[in-house]
Structure formats: C-alpha cells, structure tokens
C-alpha positions in Angstrom: 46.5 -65.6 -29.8 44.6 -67.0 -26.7 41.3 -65.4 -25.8 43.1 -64.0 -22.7 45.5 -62.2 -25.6 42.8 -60.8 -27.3 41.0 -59.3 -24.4 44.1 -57.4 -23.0 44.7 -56.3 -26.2 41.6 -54.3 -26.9 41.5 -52.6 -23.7 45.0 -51.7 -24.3 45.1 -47.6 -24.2 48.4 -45.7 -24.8 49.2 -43.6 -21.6 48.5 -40.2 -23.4 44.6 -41.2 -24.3 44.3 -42.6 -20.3 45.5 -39.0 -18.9 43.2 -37.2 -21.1 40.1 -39.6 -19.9 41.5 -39.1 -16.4 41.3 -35.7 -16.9 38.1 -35.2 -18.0 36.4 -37.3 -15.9 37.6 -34.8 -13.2 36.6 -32.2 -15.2 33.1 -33.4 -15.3 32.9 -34.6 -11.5 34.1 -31.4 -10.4 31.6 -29.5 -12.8 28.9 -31.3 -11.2 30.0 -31.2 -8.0 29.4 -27.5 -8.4 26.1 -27.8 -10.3 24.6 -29.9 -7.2 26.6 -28.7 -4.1 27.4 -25.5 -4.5 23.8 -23.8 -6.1 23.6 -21.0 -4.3 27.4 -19.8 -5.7 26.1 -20.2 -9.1 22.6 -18.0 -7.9 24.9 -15.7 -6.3 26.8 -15.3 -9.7 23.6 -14.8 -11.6 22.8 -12.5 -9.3 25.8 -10.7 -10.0 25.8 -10.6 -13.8 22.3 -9.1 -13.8 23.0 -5.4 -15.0 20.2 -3.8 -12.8 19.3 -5.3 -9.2 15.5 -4.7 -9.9 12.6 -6.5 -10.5 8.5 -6.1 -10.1 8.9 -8.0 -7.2 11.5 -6.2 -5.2 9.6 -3.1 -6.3 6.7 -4.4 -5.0 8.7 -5.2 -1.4 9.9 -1.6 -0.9 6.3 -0.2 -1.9 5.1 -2.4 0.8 7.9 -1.4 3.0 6.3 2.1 2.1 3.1 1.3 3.3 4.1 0.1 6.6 4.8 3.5 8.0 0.7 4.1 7.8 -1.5 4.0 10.6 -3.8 1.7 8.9 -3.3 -1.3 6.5 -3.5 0.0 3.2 -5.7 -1.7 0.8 -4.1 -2.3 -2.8 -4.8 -4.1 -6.1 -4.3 -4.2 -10.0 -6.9 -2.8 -11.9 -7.3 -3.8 -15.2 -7.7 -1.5 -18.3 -8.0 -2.3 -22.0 -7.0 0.8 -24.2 -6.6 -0.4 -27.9 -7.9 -4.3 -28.3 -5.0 -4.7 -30.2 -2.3 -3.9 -27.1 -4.6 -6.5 -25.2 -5.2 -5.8 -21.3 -3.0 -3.3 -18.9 -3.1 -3.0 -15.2 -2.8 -0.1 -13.2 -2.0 -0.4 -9.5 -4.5 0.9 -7.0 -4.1 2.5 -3.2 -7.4 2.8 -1.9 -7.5 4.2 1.9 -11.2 5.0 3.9 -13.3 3.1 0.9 -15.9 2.9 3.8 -16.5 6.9 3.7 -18.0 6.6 -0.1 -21.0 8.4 -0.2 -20.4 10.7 3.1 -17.8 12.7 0.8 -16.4 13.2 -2.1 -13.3 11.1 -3.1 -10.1 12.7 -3.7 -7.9 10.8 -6.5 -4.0 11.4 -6.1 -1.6 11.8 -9.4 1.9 11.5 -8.6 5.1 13.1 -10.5 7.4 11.6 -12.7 10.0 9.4 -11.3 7.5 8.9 -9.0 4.8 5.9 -7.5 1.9 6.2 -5.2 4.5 5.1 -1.9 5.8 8.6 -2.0 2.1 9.7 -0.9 3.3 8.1 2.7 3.1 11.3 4.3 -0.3 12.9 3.3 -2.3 9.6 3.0 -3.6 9.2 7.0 -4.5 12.9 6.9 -6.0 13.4 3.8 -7.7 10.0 4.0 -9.6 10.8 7.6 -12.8 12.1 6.2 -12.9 10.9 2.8 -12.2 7.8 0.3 -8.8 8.6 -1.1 -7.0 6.5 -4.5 -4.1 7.0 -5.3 -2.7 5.2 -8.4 0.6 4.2 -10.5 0.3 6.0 -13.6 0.7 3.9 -16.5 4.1 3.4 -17.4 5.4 4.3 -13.8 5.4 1.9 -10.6 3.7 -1.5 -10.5 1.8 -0.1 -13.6 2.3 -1.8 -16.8 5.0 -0.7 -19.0 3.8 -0.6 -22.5 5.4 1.1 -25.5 3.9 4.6 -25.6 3.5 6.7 -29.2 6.4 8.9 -29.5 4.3 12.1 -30.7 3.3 14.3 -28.1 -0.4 14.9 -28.2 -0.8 11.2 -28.7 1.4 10.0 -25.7 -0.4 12.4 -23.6 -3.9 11.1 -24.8 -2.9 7.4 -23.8 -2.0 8.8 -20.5 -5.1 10.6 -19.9 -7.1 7.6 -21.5 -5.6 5.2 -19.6 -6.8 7.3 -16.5 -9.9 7.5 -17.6 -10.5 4.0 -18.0 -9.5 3.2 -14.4 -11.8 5.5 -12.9 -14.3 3.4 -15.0 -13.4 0.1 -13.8 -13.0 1.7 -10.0 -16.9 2.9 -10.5 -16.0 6.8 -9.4 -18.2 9.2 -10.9 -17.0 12.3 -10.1 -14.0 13.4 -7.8 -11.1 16.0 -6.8 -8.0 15.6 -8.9 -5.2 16.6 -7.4 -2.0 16.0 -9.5 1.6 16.7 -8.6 4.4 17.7 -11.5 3.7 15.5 -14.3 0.9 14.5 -12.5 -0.7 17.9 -12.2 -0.2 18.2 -15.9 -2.1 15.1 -16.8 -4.8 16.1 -14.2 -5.0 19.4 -15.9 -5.2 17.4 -19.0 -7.8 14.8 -17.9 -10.3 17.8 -16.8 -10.2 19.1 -20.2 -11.3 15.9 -22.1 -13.5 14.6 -19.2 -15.2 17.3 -17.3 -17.7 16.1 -16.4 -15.8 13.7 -13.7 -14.0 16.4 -11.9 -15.7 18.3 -9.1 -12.8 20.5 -8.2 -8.9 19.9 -9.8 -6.2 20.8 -7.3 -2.4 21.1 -9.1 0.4 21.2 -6.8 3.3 22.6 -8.4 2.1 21.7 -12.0 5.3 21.0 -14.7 4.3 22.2 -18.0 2.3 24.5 -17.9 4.4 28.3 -19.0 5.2 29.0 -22.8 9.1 28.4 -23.6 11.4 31.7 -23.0 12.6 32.7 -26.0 14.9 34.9 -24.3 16.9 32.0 -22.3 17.7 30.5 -25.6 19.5 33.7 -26.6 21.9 32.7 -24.2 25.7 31.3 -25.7 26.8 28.0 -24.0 29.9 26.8 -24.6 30.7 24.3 -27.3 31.4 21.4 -24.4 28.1 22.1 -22.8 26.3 21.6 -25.8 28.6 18.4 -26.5 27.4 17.2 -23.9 23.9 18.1 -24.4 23.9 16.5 -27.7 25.1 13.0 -27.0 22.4 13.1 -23.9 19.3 13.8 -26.0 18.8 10.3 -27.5 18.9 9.0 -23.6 15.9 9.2 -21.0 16.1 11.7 -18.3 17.0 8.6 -15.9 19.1 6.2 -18.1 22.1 7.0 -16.2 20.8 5.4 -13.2 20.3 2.2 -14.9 23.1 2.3 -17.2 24.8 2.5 -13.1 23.7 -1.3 -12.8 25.0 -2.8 -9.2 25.7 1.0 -8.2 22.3 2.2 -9.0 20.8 2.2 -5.9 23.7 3.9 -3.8 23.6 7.0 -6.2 19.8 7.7 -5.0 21.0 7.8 -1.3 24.0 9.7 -2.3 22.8 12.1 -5.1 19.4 12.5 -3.4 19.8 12.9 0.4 17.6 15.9 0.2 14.6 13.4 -1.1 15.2 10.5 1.6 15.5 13.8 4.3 12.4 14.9 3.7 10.5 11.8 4.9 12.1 11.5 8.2 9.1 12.7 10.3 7.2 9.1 8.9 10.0 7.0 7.7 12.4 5.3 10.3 14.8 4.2 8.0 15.8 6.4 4.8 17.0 4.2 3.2 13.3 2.6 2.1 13.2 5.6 0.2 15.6 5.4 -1.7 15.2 1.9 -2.5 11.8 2.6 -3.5 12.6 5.2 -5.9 15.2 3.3 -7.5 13.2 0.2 -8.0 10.3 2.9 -9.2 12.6 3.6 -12.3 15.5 1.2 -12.5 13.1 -1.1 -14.7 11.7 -0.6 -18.4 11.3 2.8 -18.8 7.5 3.3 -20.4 6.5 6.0 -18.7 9.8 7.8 -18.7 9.8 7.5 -22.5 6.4 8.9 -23.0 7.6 11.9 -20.4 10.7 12.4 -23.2 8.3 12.4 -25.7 6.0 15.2 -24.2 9.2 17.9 -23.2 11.0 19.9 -24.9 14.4 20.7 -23.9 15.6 22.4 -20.7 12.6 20.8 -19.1 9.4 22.6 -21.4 6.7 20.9 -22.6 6.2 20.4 -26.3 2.3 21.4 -25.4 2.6 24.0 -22.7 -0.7 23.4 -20.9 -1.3 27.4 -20.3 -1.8 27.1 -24.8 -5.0 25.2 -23.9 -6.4 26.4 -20.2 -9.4 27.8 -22.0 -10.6 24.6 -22.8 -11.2 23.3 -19.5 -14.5 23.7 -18.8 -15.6 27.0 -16.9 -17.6 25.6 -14.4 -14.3 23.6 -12.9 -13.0 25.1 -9.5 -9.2 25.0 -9.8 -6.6 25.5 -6.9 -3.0 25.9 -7.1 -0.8 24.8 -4.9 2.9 26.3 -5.2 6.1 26.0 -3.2 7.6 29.0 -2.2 11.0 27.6 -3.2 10.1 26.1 -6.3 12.0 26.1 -9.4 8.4 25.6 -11.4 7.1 29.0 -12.3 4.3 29.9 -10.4 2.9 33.1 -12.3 1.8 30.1 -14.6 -1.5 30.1 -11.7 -1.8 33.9 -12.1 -2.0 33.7 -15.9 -4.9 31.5 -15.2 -7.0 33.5 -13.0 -7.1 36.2 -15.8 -7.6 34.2 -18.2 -10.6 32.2 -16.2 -11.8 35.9 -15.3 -15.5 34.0 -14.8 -14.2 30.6 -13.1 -12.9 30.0 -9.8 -9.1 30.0 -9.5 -7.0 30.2 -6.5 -3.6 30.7 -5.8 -1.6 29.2 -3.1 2.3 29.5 -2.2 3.3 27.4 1.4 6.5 29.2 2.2 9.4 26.6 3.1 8.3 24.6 0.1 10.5 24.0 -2.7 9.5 21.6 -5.7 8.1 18.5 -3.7 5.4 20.8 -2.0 3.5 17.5 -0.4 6.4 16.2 1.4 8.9 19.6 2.1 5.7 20.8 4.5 3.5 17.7 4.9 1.5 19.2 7.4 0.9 22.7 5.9 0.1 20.6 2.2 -1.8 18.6 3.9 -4.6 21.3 5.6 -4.2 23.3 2.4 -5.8 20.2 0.5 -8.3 18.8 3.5 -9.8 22.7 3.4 -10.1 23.0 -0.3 -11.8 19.0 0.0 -14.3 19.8 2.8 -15.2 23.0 0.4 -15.7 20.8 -2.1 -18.3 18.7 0.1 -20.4 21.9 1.4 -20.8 23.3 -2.1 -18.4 26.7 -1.6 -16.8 27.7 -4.3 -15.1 31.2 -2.5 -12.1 33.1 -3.1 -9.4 31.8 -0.5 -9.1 34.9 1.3 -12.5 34.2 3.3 -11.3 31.5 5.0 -9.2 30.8 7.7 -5.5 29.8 6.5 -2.4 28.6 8.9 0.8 31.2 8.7 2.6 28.5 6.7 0.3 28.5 3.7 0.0 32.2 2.4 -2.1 33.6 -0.6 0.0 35.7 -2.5 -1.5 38.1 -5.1 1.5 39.7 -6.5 3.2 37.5 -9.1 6.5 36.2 -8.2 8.3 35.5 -11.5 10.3 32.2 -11.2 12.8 31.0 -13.9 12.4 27.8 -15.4 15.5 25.2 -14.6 16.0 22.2 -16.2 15.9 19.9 -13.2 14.4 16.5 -12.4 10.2 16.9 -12.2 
C-alpha cells in the first residue's frame, strides 16, 4: 500500500462516529457560547434558584434606605463584642445620632422588638435625638447583628442576650444611661437593669412582652382537634419560618399581610414599600435571634420566665416608666402589679390612647414627648409621680387597671 494509502486509511471514520463528533462539537461551542456571551442569563438563573432573595448586603441597602428619611446623616458602625473566647468575636451594629451632646445629657440607649432592627426607630430618632446622644443598636441575633447559635434553655439564652448588651455598652464607653426597650426589647432592658444596675439611670419599657404570669384559666379552654393539629406540626418551626420557607414570594407577603405596619410610617416614609423590604430582609436570613426568642416563650406567646416572677430584683433605687398602648394586646396591669410591688421605688404608668402594640410608631409624636419628658427628668434629678407634670391629651395616666387578655400574636 502506498504512503498516500496508508494516510487515508487511518483517518478513515465510519459516518456514525463523524455525526457524533459533529454533534458534540456543537454541543460544546454552543455551551460556551453561553458561558461567555450570555453571563448575565446564567446570574439571572442563579438568582432565581436562590430560595430566599436576601442577603447582609441587601439588608444593609434597605436599612440605609431607612436612614435616608432622617434629617441628619446618621452615623453607624459594627461594634465588636467577644462573649465566650471560644465563639471568637461578634459584632453588633450601632446608630449613634447627636454624639456631640455627651456630657450636656444623659444618653438614651434604644432596644427594639423582635422581628425588628434599629431602621424601624425612623420616626422617633430626630425628636428624641435633639437634646441628647441617642444609640440605638441591632440586638444580637437580629439585623446586621451577628447571628450566632444561641443556648436553647431559657435563662441561659436570655443571659447571652443581656451579656451581649452589656459588652457593647463597654466597648461604646457609656457609663450610665436610660434604657428604653420595646417588646422583646423591653424585656431584655428589664432584664439588663436587674444584672447591671448600676448602668441604668432610669429604664423606660414601652409595651414590655413578657412580663404577666401564664393564665391558667385560658388553658381550660377546649380547641378543636384540627386546631391543635395544627398547633403541633408548627411548634418545631420559628415564629417566622413561614416567611422564609415563602422564598421568591417572601417579600410580597410583608406588604400584603402587613399593610397596617408599612401604614404606620407614612408621615416619614415616601415610599412603603422600604418598609416592608426592610423587615423582610430583617428576618428572611439565619434566624439567631428568632431562635433564642423560641427558646425564651412558652406557648400562646408567654414567656418561660415571666419577668413580673423576678421585678423585685431590680434594684430599688431604679426609676421605671411604662409606656402602654391603649389598644394593645400586651397586658398592661403587668405596670400596675409593679407599682405595688415597688411600693418604695418610683414607677409610673402611662397609656397613649390610639396606640395599639407598636406604641412608638401608632402615635409617634405623642411617644415621642412621653419619652423626651421622662429624659429631661432624668437630667434635672426629678424623680416625681407623673401626675405633677404637664402631659398632652393624647398621653393619659390611668390609675385604674385595665385588664387586657393575652393573644398569641407576633411581638
């Protein structure tokens, strides 16, 4: 065979084995004709395929977005904390507003709610802030905080919360200052006062959770077997896993099961919508802080260590305010337990009618002067009963206790 032979007949390929080489060399260029041209499709799909349209930074956008309804540029930053050496180093994210009135009075340190950050503070942060250094923080496990994995008892999730705080107010340099604590927050306030006294000058709780005993009497009551069904394949799931377990969907069913919560920042907020993208991004990611909440409540919204058990160990010498809405579903003879029980201390009792759960942003402006009287107070030395002073229409002292039953609704 000549050489020419040879040669033609090792290239010689049956027709099946060219179609299939054919075939996948089309295969491959049109493969990465999509890996180089068309990029942002493959993004866009990735996009897609992630579960829950969240991250740090898109929480981080709509917190800003938050912030730019103030008067004045806000000033915020990560502050770190160690609690255990073992855990390593957590951050706790910081809103600092009128840092240049330190030392002409005395700081007021906000604690938000569960389900909560500190860009729901948008509507009480230029007033309150005026004549005073104001902080308002992320509590651990919640916002831009870090997320770590809390203890699952009770007592000892509640004492990394209230450590945590502690070791933030260290590493801001605040030596003593009014607490004021919403919900959840107004529990861990309440909490914080009784293991650190010393650093509270006055401890304002606006519509505290947690605080009544349970009542036995509203467990007598028969549910029917589907109800507690329901109830039973729920309890191994966080109070918000349905919103993430609503991946793509998640942050239309804030604006549509919530329009009451977006309505009530109109007066500040153009758009609404920032709202409710906030508060989904606030708890469509790893859900620390949620957990931990789980972990402190009992069912039908209780709390494993009703706060009103323990009252008497917060130091006597510790002015305390409460600060109810009318409408609430949190009960407020809670506050009037108190006053008999501090028979020697200071304890006041407000209820701002209108109000219903969310007592700083259903009457801004009526919150708002309830708090900036009880801080300037606070910063003459008066410790009074709230009768002697001078209190708008809207925000009312009641002295007859208004029984309230406790629902199981979102804190």
């Amino acid at each position: 065979m000549s050489e020419k032979g040879i040669y033609e007949k090792a290239v010689d390929i049956p027709p099946r084995t060219k179609f299939r080489l054919l075939l996948t060399a089309s295969s491959l260029t049109g493969l990465s004709y999509l890996l180089t041209i068309n990029k942002s499709f493959l993004s866009w799909i990735g996009d897609w395929l992630r579960w829950c349209p969240t991250s740090a930074e898109l929480l981080e956008q709509a917190e800003t977005k938050m912030f730019s309804y103030l008067r004045k540029r806000p000033e915020t930053s990560f502050v770190p904390i160690t609690l255990d050496k073992e855990d390593g180093e957590y951050r706790i994210r910081t809103f600092v507003s009128n840092k240049e009135a330190e030392g002409k009075a005395t700081p007021l340190v906000l604690l938000h709610g569960f389900a909560s950050g500190i860009g729901l503070w948008v509507l009480n942060i230029d007033s309150l802030s005026q004549n005073r250094p104001l902080y308002a923080l992320d509590i651990l496990g919640f916002g831009l905080s870090s997320r770590p994995v809390f203890n699952k008892d009770a007592e000892a999730a509640e004492n990394q919360f209230v450590d945590s705080i502690e070791e933030w107010r260290k590493q801001v340099g605040l030596k003593k200052f009014i607490l004021l604590g919403h919900s959840m927050g107004g529990f861990l306030a309440a909490a914080y006062s009784i293991k650190y006294p010393e650093r509270v000058q006055h401890l304002i709780l606006a519509d505290p959770w947690g605080f009544p005993t349970p009542d036995i009497s509203a467990r007598k009551v028969e549910l029917p077997i589907w109800v507690k069904a329901i109830a039973a394949m729920l309890r191994p799931f966080n109070p918000l896993a349905g919103l993430r377990a609503a991946g793509p969907w998640g942050p239309g069913l804030v604006k549509r099961l919530r329009p009451d919560i977006l309505q009530k920042f109109e007066s500040v907020v153009a758009d609404p919508s920032d709202v409710g993208n906030y508060i989904y991004h606030c708890n469509a990611q790893y859900p620390s802080g949620e957990t931990a909440f789980k972990s402190m409540s009992a069912p039908f919204g209780w709390a494993n260590r009703p706060m009103i058990e323990r009252i008497s160990q917060l130091r006597q010498d510790i002015p305390v305010s409460f600060v109810y809405g009318a409408r609430s579903w949190i009960d407020s003879s809670s506050g009037y337990k108190i006053r008999e029980l501090r028979e020697n201390s200071f304890v006041e009792i407000k209820l701002i009618q209108g109000a219903g759960h969310h007592v700083y942003a259903d009457k801004a402006d009526e919150f708002n002067e309830v708090v900036s009287k009880i801080c300037k107070k606070v910063d003459l030395g008066i410790s009074t009963p709230s009768d002697k002073i001078d209190v708008s229409n809207a925000a009312l002292i009641v002295d007859d206790c208004e029984e309230k039953t406790v629902l199981a609704k979102s804190v």
